[in-house]
C-alpha positions in Angstrom: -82.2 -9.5 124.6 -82.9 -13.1 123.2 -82.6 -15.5 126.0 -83.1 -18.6 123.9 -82.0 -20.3 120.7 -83.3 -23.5 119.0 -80.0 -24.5 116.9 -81.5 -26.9 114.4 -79.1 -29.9 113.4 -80.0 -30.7 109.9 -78.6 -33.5 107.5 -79.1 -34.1 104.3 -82.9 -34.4 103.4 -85.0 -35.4 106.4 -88.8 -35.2 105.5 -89.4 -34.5 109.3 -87.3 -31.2 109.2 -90.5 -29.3 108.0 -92.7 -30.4 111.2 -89.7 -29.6 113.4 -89.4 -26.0 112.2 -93.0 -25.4 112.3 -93.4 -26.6 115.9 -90.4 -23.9 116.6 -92.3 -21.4 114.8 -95.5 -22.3 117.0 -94.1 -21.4 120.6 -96.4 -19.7 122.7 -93.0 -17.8 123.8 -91.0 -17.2 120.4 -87.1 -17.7 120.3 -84.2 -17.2 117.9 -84.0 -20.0 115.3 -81.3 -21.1 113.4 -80.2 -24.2 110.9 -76.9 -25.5 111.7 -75.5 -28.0 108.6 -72.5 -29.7 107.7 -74.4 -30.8 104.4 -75.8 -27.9 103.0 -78.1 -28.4 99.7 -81.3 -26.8 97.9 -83.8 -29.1 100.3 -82.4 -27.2 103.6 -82.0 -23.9 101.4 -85.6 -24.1 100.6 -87.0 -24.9 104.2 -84.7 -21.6 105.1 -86.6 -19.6 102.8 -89.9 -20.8 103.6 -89.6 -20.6 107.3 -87.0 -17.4 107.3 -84.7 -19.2 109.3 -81.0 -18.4 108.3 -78.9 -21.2 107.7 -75.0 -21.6 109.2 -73.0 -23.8 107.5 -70.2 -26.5 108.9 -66.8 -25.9 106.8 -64.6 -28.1 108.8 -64.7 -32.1 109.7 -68.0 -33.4 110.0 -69.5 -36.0 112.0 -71.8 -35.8 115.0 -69.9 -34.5 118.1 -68.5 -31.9 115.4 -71.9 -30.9 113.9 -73.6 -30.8 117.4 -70.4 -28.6 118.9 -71.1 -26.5 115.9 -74.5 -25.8 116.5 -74.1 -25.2 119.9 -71.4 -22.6 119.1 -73.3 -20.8 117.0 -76.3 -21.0 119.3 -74.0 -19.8 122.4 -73.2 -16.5 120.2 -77.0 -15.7 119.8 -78.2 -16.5 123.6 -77.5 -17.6 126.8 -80.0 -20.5 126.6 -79.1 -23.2 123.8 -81.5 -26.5 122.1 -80.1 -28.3 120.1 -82.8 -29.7 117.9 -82.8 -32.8 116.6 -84.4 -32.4 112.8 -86.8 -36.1 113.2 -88.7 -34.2 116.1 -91.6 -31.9 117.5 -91.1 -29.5 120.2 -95.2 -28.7 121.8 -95.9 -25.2 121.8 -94.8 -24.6 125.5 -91.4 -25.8 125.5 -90.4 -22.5 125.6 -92.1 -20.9 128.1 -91.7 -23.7 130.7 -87.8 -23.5 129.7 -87.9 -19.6 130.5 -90.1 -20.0 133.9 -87.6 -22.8 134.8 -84.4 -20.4 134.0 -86.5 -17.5 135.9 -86.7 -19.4 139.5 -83.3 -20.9 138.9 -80.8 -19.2 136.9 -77.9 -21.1 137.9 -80.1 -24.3 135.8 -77.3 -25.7 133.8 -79.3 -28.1 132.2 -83.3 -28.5 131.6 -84.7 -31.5 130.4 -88.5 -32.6 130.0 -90.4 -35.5 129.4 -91.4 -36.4 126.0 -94.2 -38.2 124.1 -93.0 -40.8 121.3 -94.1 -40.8 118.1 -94.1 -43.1 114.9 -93.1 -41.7 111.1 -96.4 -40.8 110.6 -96.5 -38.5 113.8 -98.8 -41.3 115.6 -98.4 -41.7 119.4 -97.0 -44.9 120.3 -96.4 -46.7 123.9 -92.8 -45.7 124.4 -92.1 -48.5 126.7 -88.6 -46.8 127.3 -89.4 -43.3 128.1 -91.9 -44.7 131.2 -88.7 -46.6 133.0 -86.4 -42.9 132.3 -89.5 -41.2 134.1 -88.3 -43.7 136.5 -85.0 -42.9 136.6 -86.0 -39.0 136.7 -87.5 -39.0 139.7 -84.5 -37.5 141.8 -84.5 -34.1 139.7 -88.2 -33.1 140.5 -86.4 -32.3 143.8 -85.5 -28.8 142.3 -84.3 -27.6 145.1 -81.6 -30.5 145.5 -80.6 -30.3 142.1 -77.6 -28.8 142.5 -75.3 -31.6 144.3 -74.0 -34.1 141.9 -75.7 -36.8 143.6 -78.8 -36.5 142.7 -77.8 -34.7 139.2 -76.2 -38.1 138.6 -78.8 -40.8 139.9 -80.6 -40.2 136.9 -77.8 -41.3 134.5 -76.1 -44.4 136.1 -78.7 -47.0 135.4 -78.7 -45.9 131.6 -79.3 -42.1 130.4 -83.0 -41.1 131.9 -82.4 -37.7 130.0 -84.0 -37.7 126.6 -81.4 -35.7 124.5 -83.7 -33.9 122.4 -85.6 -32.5 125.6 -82.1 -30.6 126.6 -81.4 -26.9 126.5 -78.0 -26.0 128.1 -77.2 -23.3 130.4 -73.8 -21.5 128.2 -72.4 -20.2 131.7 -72.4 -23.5 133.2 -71.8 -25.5 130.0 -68.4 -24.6 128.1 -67.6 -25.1 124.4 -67.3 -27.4 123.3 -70.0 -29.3 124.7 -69.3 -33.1 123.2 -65.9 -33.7 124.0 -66.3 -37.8 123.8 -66.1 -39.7 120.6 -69.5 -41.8 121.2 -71.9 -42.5 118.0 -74.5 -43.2 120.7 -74.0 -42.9 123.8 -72.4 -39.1 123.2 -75.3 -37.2 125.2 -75.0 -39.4 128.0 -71.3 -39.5 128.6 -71.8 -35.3 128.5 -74.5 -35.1 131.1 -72.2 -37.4 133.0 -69.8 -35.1 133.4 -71.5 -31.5 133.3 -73.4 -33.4 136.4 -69.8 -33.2 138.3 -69.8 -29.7 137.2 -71.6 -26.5 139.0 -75.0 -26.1 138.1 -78.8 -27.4 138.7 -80.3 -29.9 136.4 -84.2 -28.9 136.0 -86.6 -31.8 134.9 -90.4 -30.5 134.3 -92.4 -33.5 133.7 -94.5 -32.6 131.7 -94.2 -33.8 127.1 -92.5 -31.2 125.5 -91.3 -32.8 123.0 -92.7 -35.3 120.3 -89.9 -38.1 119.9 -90.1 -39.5 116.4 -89.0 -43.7 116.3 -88.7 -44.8 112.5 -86.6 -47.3 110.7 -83.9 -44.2 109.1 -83.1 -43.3 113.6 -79.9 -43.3 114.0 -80.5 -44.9 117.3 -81.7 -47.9 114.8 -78.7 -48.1 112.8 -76.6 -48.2 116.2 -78.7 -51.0 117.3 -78.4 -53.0 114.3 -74.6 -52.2 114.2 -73.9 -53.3 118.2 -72.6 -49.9 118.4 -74.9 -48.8 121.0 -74.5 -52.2 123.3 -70.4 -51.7 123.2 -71.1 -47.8 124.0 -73.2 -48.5 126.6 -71.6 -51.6 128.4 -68.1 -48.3 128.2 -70.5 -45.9 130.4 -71.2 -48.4 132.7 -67.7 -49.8 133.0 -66.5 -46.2 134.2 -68.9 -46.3 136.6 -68.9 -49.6 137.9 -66.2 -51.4 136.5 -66.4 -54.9 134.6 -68.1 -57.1 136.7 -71.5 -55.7 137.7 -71.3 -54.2 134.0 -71.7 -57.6 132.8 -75.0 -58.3 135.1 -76.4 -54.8 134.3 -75.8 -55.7 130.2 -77.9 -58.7 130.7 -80.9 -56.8 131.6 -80.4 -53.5 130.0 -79.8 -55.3 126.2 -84.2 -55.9 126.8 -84.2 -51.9 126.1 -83.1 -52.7 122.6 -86.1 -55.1 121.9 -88.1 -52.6 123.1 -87.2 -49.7 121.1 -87.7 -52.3 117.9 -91.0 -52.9 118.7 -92.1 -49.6 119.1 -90.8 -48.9 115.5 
């Protein structure tokens, strides 16, 4: 029985798709693979071939909460256990097996998350300034055994999202379809673990890099900062948890996040 699926999210070209598959194909513990596309063309046809991953294409609308759902769907139908992974980044070759240990001492784990290592367009390590404060923030769900209460799945997530989206595999029994039910560019991963944290089910953090997080100028993370999108997303979040006024002081400090992500670019 597969017990895990990597659902790749591919979009039109990405040069980093390539390292991301290989790094899949690399796991000490092997799992299903699969290419989930709203954009199919000959690039992602190719990597398919090359890699003998089977590709499942997107027919209906497209944008990123309904090319996510899709590849979680499709993942869902394949295992119990679904990543969705994103196509910019590297997944070390243990991912896997600490996913399957984690899901072995606690199988009602609805979410497992990891640290990750950041990483430039040329695959260089870089300080990620950010990912040290979300170790921070983190802290609460290495007390595995307290996981399950939605205090502590929460106290990661209401000082800004300490959960590195790429990191997550979801738990299908615990995690209906579809998964992204909010309309956020940016902040969509977020606003989801805020409410699967309300749900039943254990959020597992192993802190330990799993994952390779790649920062270039082409991140959509970028374009969101550039845009304001991500400040007006963000300052929502916090306003349905806090309300206007201490959303306003929390902005003020939270906006130096943004400066730091540019300078690790």
């Amino acid at each position: 029985m597969i017990k895990h699926v990597f659902a790749v999210a591919a979009y039109g070209e990405s040069p980093y798709l390539p390292a991301l598959l290989q790094s899949l194909q690399n796991q000490s513990i092997k799992s299903k693979i699969i290419i989930c596309t709203s954009t199919p063309n000959a690039y992602i046809t190719g990597l398919s071939a090359r890699f003998s991953v089977p590709v499942y294409v997107h027919e209906g609308p497209h944008g990123l909460r309904n090319d996510w759902n899709f590849a979680y769907e499709e993942g869902a139908k394949l295992a119990p256990l679904v990543t969705i992974a994103h196509q910019d980044d590297v997944y070390h070759r243990d991912y896997t097996k600490a996913l399957l240990h984690a899901y072995k001492l606690f199988p009602d784990m609805s979410v497992f998350c990891c640290r990750y290592e950041t990483i430039d367009a040329e695959s260089k390590g870089i300080n990620g300034k950010a990912e040290n404060v979300k170790r921070l923030l983190r802290l609460p769900l290495r007390l595995h055994r307290l996981s399950n209460r939605s205090f502590v799945k929460l106290l990661p997530l209401r000082f800004g999202n300490g959960i590195g989206c790429p990191t997550c595999t979801y738990n299908v029994s615990y995690c209906e379809a579809p998964l992204f039910r909010n309309d956020y560019h940016f902040v969509i991963d977020w606003e989801t673990l805020i409410r699967l944290a309300r749900l039943p089910g254990r959020f597992i953090c192993i802190e330990k890099p799993l994952v390779s997080y790649r920062v270039h100028a082409g991140a959509e993370t970028m374009r969101n900062i550039e845009n304001h999108n991500r400040e007006k997303e963000e300052a929502e979040i916090f306003e349905s948890l806090y309300g206007k006024n201490f959303t306003k002081l929390l902005m003020h400090f939270y906006r130096k996040s943004y400066t730091a992500y540019t300078n690790e670019k």
